[in-house]
C-alpha positions in Angstrom: -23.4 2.9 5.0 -23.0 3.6 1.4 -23.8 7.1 -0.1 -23.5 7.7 -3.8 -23.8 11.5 -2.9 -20.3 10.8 -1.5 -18.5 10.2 -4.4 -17.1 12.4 -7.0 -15.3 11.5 -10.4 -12.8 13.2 -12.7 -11.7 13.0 -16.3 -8.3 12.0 -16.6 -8.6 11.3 -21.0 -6.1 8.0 -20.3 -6.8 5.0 -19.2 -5.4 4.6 -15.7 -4.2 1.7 -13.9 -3.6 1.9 -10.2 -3.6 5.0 -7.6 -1.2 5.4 -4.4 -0.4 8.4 -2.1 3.0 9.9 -2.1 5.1 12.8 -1.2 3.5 16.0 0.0 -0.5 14.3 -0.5 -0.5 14.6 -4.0 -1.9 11.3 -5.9 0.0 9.2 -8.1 -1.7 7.1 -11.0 -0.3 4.8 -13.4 -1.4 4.5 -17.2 -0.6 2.7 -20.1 -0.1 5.9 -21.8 3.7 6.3 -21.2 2.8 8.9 -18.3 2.1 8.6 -15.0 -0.2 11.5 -13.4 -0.1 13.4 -10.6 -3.2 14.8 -9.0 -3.6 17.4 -6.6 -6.0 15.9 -3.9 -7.8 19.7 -3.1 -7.9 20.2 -6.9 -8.5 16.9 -8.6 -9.2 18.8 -11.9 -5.4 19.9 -11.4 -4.1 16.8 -13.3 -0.7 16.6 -14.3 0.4 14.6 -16.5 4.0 13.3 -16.4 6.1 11.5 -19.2 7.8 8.0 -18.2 9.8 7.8 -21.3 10.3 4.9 -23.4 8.0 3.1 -20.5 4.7 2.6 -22.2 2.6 0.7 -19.4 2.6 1.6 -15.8 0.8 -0.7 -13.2 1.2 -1.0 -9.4 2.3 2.7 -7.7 3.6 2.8 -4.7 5.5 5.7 -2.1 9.4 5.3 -1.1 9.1 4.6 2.3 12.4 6.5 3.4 11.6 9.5 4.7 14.0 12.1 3.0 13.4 9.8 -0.8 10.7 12.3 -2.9 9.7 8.9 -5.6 7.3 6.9 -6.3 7.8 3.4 -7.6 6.0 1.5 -10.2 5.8 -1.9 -11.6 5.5 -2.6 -15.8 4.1 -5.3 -17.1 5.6 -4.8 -20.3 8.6 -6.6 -21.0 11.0 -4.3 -20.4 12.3 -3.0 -17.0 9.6 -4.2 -14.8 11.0 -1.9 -11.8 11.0 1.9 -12.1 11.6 4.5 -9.9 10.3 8.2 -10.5 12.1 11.2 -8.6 8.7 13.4 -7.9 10.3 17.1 -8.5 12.5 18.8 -10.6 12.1 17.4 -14.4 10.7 13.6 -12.9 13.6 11.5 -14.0 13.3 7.7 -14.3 15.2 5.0 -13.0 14.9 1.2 -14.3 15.8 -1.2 -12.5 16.5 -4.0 -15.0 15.8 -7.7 -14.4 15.8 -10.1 -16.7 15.1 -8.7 -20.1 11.6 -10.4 -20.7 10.9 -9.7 -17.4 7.2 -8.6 -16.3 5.9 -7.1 -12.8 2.1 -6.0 -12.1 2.1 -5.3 -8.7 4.8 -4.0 -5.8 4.4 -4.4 -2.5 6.4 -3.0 1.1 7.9 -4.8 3.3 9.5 -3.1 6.8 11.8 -5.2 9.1 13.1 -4.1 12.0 16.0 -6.1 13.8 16.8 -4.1 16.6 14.8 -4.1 20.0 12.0 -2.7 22.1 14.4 -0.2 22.9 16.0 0.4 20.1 14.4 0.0 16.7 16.5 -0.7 13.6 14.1 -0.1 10.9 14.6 -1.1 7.2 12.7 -1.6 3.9 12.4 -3.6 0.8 9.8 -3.8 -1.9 8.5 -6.9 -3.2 7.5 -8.0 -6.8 5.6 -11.2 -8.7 8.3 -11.8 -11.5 5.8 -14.0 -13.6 8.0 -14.6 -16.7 11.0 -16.5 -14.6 8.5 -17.7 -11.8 9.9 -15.6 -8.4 9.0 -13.0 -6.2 11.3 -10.9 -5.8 12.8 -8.4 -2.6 14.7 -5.0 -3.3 16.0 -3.5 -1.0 14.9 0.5 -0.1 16.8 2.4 -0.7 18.6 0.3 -3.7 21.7 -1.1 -3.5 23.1 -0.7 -6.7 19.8 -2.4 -8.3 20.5 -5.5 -6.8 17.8 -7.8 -5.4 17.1 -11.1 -4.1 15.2 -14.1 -5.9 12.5 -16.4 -3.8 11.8 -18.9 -7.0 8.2 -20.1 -6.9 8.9 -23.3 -8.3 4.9 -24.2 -9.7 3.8 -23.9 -13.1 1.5 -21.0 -12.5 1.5 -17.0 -13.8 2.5 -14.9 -10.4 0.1 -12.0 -10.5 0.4 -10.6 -6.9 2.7 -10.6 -3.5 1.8 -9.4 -0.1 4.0 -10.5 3.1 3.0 -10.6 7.0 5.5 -10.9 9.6 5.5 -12.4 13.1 5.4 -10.3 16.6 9.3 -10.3 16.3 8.7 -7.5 13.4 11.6 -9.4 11.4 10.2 -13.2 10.8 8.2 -12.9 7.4 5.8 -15.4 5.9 5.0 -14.9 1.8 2.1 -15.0 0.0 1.6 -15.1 -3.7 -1.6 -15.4 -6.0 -0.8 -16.7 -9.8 -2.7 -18.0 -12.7 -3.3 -20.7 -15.3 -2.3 -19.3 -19.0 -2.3 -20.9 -22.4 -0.6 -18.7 -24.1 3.4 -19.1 -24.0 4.5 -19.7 -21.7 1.9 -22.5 -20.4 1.0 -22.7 -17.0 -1.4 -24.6 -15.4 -2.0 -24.0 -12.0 -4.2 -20.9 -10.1 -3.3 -21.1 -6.5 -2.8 -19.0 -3.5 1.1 -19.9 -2.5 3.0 -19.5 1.0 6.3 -19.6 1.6 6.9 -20.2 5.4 9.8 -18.5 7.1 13.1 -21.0 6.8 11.5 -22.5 4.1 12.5 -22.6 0.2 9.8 -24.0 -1.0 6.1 -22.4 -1.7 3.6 -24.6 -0.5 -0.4 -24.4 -2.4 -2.9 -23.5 0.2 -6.1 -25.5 -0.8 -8.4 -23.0 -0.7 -9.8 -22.0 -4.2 -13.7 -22.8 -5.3 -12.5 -25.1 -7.8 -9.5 -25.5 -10.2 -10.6 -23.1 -12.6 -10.8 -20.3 -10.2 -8.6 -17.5 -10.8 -7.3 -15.1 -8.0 -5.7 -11.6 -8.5 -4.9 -9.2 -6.0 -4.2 -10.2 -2.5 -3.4 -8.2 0.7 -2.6 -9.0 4.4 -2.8 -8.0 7.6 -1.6 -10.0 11.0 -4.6 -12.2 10.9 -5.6 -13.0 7.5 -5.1 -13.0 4.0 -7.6 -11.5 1.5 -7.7 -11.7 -2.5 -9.9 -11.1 -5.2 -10.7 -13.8 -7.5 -12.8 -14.6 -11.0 -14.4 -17.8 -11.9 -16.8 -17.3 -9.3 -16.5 -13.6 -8.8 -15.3 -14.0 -4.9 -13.6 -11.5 -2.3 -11.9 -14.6 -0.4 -10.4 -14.4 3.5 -7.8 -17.0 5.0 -7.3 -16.9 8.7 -3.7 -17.4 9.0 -4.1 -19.0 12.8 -7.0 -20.9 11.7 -6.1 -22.4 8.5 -9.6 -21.7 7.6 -11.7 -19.1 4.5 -14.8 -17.5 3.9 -16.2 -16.1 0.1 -18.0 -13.4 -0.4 -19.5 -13.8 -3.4 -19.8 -10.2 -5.6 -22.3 -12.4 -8.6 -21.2 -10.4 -11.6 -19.2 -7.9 -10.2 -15.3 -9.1 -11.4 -13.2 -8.2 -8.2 -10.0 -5.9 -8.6 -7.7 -4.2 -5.9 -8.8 -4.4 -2.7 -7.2 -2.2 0.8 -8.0 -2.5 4.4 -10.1 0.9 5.6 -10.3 3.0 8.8 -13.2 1.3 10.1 -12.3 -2.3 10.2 -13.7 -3.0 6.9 -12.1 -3.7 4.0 -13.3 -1.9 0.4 -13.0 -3.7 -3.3 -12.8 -2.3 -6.5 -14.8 -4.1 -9.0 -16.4 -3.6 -12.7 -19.8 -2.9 -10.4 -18.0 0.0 -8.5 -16.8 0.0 -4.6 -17.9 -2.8 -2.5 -17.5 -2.7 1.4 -16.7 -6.0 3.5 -16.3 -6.7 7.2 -12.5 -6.9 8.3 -14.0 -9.9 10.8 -17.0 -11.1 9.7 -17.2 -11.0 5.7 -20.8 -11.3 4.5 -22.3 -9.7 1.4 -21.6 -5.9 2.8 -22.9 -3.1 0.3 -22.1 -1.9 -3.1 -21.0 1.6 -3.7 -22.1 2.6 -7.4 -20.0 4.9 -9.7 -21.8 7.9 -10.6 -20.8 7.4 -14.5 -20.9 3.8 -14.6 -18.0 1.7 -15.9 -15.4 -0.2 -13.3 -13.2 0.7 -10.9 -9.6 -1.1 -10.6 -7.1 0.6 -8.8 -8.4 1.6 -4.9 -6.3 3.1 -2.1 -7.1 5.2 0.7 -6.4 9.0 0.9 -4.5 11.3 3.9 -8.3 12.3 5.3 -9.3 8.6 5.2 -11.1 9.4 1.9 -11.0 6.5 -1.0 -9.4 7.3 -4.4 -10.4 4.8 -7.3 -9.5 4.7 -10.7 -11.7 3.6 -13.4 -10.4 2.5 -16.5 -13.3 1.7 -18.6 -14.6 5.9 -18.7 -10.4 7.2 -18.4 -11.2 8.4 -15.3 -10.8 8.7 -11.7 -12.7 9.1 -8.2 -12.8 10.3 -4.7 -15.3 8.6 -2.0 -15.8 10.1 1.0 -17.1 6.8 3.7 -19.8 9.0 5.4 -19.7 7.9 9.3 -22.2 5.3 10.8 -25.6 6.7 11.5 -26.5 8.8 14.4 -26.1 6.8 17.5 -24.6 3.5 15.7 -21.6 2.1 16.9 -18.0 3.4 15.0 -15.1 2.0 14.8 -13.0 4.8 13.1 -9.6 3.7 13.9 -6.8 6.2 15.9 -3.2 6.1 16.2 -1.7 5.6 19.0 1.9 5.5 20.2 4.2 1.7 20.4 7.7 3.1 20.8 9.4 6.5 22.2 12.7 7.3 21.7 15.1 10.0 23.2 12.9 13.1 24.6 15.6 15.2 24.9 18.0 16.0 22.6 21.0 18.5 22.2 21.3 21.3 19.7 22.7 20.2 15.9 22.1 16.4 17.1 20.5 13.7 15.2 17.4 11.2 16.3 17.0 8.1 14.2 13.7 6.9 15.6 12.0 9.3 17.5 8.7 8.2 17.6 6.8 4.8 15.9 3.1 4.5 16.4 0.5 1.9 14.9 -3.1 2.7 13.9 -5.4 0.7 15.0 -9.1 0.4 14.8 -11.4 -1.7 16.6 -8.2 -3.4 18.1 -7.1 -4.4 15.0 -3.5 -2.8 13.4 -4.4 -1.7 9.7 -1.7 -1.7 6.8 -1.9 0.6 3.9 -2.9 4.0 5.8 -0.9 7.5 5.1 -0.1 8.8 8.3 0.5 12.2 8.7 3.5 13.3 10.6 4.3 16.7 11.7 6.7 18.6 14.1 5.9 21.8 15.3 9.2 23.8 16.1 11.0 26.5 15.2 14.5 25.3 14.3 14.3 21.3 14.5 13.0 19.5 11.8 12.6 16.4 10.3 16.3 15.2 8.8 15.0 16.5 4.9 14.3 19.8 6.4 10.8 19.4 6.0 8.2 19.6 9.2 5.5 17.3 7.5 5.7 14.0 6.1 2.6 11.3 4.7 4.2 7.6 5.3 1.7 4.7 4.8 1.7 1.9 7.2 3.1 -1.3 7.2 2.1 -4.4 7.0 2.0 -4.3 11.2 -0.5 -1.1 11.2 2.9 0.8 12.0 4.8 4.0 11.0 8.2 5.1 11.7 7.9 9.1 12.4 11.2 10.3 10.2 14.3 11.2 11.6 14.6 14.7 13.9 17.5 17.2 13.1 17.7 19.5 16.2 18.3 22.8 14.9 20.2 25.9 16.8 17.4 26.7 19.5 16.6 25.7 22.9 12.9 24.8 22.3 10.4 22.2 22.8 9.5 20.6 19.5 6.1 18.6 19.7 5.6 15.6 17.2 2.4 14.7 16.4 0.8 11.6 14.0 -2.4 10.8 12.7 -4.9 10.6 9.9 -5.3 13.8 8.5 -8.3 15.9 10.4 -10.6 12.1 11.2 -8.7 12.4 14.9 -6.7 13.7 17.5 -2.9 13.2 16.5 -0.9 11.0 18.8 1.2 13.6 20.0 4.9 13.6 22.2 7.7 16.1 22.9 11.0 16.5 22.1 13.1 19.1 24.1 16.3 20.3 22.9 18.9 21.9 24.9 22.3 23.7 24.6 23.7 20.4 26.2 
């Protein structure tokens, strides 16, 4: 149930963009103030703000999801290296990835394959990008190759705005989705569309599902059932059943839709110029609106390492945190746990190595959910994980899953326990890892 007495907001004095999790719990938000911010979740007065250089605007935020990488990566929609990567310690240097050089990007998005087997994962990563300028989505491999990447050309005459992927039950087969947008302004386009691109396939097929032709869509995220975006002209939070073939609308009136995540609870919350709106995972219906304590809009949404929602609202230069109170006394929950899909070794000699030690999936009401920063810890004396840290935050994937980081055994006989979850909202899924003199 919504509480306004939940939420809290923040002064940033910029006007931000989007918000992510990365290393170590601290918040990330992008501006268009040629700095990028980094916020201290237990002290969100603590704001830092960071210079990006020559990079004026910063838009989509996202963590590196290799485990030793401290960065953060960011999309620009300025025409000017679209793809920028930020180390997060030391003096914050900047990377840009250079793509064309009228290039544009809004959004970025992660994408994990893993070609190996049931009994041995072999786990990679790439992040995807709407190039709208040339008309492709793009795939970069994590961690970069040089800056090289691959091109998936869209081939419609429409305005790419935002990418999201879901993958089969062989966790390597990948279906695309983009959403993109009519503009008269050069360059012309004139389509809005929701787009697929079907594995094997070249081509990007139009799914026939917007209100009418004038209907615009924006943000879009998946899961392993459906689709969701956001979309103007109606105001509409819109879900495709990928099985199905079929949509329902939830219509927000005059509430313009922004980013949207999936949530512990099998919802999934919007950001809109009315505030935060929450919207059954299964069964979308009108759900309930969140107001912002200072009015204005919220835009940028994800969720936090204690399941808390972080929003950033460009319209007062501020920010916010929302804690979801739970369901009233006696009502039926839904908070989602972890739980474990894949052990590796449980022993392992001194000074030896363990790729993937543990990967786990959160779930909640049955459902896996992408997009949630998993904690993951080790509690040892000499083993750690392979940065020499014993505590990690890696977000799941577009499966619900998370692969716990690589485990350096150290120079002790012990038993080192790894545990995963969602902050202090449950019990961690927990296994052991003993290492011997061999």
């Amino acid at each position: 149930m919504a509480d306004i007495a939940s939420i809290q907001e923040f002064s940033l004095n910029k006007t931000p963009h989007s918000v992510a999790v990365g290393n170590k719990r601290y918040l990330w938000i992008t501006t268009n103030s040629r700095t990028v911010v980094k916020i201290n979740p237990n002290d969100p007065n603590s704001a830092q703000s960071i210079a990006t250089g020559e990079y004026d605007l910063t838009a989509g935020v996202m963590k590196d999801p290799v485990s030793e990488n401290q960065r953060i990566w960011m999309a620009s929609p300025a025409k000017r290296d679209p793809i920028l990567v930020m180390e997060t310690y030391g003096n914050y240097p900047v990377t840009a990835y250079p793509l064309e050089p009228d290039a544009q990007a809004e959004s970025i998005k992660l994408r994990t394959t893993d070609k190996g087997t049931p009994s041995n994962p072999n786990v990679s990563y790439s992040l995807l990008f709407a190039e709208p300028q040339h008309s492709y989505v793009g795939i970069l491999p994590v961690p970069a190759q040089g800056g090289s990447y691959d091109k998936m050309p869209i081939g419609r005459s429409t305005w790419l705005w935002d990418v999201a992927v879901t993958t089969a039950d062989d966790k390597k087969t990948h279906t695309y989705w983009a959403t993109g947008q009519k503009q008269t302004t050069s360059p012309v386009r004139n389509e809005n569309g929701l787009y697929r691109r079907s594995p094997g396939q070249t081509a990007w097929e139009r799914v026939e599902i917007l209100d009418s032709p004038e209907q615009k869509p924006f943000y879009i995220i998946a899961d392993t059932e459906a689709v969701w975006f956001t979309a103007t002209n109606p105001n509409q939070v819109v879900r495709y059943d990928i099985t199905e073939g079929t949509s329902r609308t939830v219509s927000l009136g005059d509430a313009v839709p922004q980013q949207l995540v999936f949530y512990t609870n099998d919802k999934v919350w919007v950001a809109s110029s009315k505030g935060l709106h929450e919207i059954d995972r299964h069964q979308p219906g009108p759900g309930s609106l969140v107001s912002l304590p200072n009015g204005g809009g919220a835009k940028g949404l994800c969720v936090g390492t204690n399941g808390e929602l972080w929003y950033t609202n460009p319209t007062n230069k501020s920010f916010g945190k929302y804690s979801v109170p739970p369901p009233p006394y006696g009502g039926a929950s839904l908070a989602g746990r972890t739980q474990v899909v894949h052990q590796g070794k449980s022993e392992l000699h001194m000074k030896d190595h363990v790729e993937h030690p543990l990967i786990v999936e959160y779930v909640s009401n049955g459902h896996p959910v992408p997009g949630i920063p998993l904690t993951c810890r080790i509690e040892a004396d000499g083993a750690t994980f392979d940065d020499g840290s014993k505590e990690r935050v890696i977000l799941t994937d577009q499966l619900g899953r998370v692969a716990v980081p690589p485990v350096s055994a150290g120079l002790i006989e012990e038993v080192a326990v790894l545990s995963v979850g969602l902050g202090n909202t449950e019990p961690h899924a927990t296994t052991t890892l003993r290492i011997t003199q061999g």
